[in-house]
MMTF fields as JSON, N, C-alpha, C and O atoms, coordinates in Angstrom:
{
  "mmtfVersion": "1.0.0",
  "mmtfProducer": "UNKNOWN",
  "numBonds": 243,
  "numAtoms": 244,
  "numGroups": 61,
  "numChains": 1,
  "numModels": 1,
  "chainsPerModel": [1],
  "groupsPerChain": [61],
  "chainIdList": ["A"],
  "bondAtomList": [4, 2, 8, 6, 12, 10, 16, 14, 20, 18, 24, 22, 28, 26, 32, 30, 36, 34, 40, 38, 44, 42, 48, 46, 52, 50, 56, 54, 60, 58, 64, 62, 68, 66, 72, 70, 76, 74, 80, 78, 84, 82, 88, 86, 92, 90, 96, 94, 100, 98, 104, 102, 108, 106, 112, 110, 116, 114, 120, 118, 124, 122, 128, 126, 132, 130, 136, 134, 140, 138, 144, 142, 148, 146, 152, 150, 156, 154, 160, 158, 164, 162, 168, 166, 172, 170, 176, 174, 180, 178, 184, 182, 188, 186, 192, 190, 196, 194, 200, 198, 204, 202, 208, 206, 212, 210, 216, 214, 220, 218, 224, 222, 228, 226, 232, 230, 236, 234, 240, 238],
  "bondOrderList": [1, 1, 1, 1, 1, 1, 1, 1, 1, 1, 1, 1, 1, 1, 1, 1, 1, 1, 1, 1, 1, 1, 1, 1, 1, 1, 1, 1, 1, 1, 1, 1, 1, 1, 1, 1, 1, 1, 1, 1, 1, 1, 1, 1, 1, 1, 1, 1, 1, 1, 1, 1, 1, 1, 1, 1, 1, 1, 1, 1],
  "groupList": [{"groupName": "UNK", "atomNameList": ["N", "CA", "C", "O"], "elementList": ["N", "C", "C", "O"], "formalChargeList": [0, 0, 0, 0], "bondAtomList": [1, 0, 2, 1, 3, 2], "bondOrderList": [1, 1, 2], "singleLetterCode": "X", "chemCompType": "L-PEPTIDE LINKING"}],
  "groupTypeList": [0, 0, 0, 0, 0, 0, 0, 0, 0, 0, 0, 0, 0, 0, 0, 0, 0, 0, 0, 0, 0, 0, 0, 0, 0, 0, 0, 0, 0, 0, 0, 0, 0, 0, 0, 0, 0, 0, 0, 0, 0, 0, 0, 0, 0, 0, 0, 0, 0, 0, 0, 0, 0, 0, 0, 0, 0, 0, 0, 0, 0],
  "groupIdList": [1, 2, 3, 4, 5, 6, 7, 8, 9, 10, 11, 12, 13, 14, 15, 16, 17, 18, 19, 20, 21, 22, 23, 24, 25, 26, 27, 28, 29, 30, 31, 32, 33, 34, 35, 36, 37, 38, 39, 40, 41, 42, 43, 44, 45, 46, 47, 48, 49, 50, 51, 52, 53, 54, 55, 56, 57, 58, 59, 60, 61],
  "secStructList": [7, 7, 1, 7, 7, 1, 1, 2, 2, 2, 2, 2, 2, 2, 2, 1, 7, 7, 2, 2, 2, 2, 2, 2, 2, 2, 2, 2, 2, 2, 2, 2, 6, 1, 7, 7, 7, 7, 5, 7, 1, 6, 6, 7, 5, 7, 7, 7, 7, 1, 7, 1, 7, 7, 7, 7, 7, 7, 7, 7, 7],
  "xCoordList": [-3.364, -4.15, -3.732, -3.827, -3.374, -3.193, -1.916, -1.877, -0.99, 0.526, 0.868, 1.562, -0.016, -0.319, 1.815, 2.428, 2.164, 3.32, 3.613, 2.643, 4.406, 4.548, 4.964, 5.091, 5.251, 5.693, 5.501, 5.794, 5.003, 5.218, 6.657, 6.714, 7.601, 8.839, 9.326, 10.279, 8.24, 8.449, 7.437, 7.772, 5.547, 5.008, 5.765, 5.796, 6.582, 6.926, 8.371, 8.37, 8.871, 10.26, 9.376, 9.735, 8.238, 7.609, 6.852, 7.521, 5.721, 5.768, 6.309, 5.881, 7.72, 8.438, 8.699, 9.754, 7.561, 7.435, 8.303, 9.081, 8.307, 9.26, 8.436, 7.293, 9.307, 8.051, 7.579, 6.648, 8.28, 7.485, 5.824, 4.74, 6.188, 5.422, 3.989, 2.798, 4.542, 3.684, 2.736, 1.514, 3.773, 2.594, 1.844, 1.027, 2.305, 0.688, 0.109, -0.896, 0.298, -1.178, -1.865, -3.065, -1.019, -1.746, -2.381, -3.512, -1.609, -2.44, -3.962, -4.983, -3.997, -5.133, -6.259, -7.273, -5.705, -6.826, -7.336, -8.391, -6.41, -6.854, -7.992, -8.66, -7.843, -8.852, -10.091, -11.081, -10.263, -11.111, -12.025, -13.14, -11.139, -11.754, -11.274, -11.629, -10.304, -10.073, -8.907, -8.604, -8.209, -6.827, -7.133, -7.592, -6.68, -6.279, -4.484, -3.893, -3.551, -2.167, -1.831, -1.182, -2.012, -1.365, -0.126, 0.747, 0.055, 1.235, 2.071, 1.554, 3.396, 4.567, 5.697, 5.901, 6.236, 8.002, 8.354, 7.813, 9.18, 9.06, 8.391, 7.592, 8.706, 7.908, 7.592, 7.489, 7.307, 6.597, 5.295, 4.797, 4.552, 3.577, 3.507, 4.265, 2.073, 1.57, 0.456, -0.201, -0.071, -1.253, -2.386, -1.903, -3.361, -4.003, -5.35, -5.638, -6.438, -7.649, -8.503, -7.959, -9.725, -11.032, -11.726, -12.927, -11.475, -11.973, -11.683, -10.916, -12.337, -11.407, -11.516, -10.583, -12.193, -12.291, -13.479, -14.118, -13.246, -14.106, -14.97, -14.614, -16.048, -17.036, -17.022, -17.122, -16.914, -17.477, -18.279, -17.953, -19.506, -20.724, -20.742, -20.786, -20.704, -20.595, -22.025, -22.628, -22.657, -23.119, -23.122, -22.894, -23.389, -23.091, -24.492, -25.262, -24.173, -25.568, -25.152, -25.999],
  "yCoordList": [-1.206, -1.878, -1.414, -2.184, -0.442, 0.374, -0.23, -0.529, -0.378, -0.476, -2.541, -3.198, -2.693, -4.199, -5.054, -5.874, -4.473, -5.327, -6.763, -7.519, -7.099, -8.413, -9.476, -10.673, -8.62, -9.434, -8.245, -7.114, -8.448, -7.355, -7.014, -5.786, -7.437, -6.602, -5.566, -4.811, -5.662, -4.538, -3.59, -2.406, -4.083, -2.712, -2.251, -1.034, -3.154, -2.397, -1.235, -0.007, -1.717, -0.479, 0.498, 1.597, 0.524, 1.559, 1.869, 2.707, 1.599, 2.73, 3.503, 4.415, 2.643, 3.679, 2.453, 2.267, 1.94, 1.061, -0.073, -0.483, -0.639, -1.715, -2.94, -3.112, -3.874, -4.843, -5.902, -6.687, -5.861, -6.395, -5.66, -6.1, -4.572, -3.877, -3.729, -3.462, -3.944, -4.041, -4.957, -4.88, -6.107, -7.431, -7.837, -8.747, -6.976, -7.175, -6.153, -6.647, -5.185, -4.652, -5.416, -5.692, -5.721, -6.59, -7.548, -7.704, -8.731, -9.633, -9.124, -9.776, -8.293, -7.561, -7.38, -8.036, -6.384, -6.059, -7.873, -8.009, -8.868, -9.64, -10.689, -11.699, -10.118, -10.862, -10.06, -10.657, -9.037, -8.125, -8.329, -7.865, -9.198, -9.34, -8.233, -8.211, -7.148, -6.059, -6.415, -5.701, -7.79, -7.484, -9.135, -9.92, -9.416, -11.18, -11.409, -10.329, -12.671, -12.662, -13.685, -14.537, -13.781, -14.728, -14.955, -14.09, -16.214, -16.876, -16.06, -15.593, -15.924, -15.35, -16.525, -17.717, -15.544, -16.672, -17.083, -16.503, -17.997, -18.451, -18.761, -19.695, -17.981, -17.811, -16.709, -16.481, -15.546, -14.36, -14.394, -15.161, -13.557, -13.582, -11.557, -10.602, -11.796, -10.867, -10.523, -11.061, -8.923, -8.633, -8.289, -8.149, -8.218, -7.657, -7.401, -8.536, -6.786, -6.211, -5.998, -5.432, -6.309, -6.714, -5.402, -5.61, -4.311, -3.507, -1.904, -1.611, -0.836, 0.578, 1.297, 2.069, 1.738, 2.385, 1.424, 0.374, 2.617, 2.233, 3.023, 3.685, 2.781, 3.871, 3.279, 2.154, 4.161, 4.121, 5.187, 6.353, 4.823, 5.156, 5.226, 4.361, 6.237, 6.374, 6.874, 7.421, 6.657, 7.658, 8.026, 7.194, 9.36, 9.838, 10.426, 11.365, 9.47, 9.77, 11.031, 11.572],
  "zCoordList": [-4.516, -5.534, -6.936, -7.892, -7.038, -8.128, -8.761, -9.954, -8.011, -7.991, -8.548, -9.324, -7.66, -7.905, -7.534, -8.217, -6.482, -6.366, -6.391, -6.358, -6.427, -6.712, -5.703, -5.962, -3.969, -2.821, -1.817, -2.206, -0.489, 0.583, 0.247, 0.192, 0.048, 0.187, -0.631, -0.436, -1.932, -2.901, -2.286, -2.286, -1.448, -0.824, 0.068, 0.252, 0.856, 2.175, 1.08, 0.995, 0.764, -0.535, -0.905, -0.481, -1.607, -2.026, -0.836, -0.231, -0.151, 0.759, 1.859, 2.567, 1.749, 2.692, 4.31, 4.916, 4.544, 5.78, 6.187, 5.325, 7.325, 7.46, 7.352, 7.776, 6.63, 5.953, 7.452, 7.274, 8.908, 9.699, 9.644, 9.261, 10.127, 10.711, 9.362, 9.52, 8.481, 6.789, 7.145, 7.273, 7.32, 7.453, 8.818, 8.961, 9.744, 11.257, 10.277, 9.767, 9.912, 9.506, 8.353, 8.35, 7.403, 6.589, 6.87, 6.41, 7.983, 8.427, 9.324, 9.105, 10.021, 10.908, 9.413, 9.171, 8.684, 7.411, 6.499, 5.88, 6.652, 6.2, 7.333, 7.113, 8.158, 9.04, 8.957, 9.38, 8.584, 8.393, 6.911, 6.673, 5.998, 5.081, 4.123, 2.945, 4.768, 3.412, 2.389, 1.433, 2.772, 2.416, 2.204, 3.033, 0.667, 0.472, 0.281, 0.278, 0.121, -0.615, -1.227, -0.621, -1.926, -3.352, -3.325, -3.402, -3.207, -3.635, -4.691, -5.706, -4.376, -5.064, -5.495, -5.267, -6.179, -6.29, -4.974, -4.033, -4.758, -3.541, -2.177, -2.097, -1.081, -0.183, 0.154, 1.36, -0.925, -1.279, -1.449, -2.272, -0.687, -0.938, -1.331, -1.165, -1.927, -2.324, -2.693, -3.584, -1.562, -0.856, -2.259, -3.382, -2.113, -2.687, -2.87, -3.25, -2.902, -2.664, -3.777, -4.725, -3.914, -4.688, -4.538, -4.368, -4.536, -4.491, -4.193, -3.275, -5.017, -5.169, -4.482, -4.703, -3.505, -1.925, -1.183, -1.251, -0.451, 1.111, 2.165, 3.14, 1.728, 2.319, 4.331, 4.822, 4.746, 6.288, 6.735, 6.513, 7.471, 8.036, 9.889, 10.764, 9.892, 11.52, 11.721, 10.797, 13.123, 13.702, 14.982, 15.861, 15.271, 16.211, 17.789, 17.994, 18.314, 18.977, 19.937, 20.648]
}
């Protein structure tokens, strides 16, 4: 979010990842509602998120 790239292929370069494997997780988080992608140059897209963390609540019976 911070970084705000401009196509998975520049997140997958910067974090290191292979951009298949980038986008099942991205697609999974976007079914989840954590993850949206905007139209890019071409047929780039690019991910991006409405929001600055993420609280999770467990409990433990």
């Amino acid at each position: 979010a911070e970084t705000k790239p401009a196509s998975l292929s520049e997140l997958a370069e910067r974090s290191g990842r292979a951009k298949s494997n980038l986008s099942r997780t991205l697609r999974t988080m976007e079914r989840y509602g954590l993850v949206r992608f905007e139209e890019g140059e071409g047929r780039e897209v690019a991910p991006r998120v409405n929001y600055s963390g993420v609280e999770l609540e467990m409990s433990f019976a």
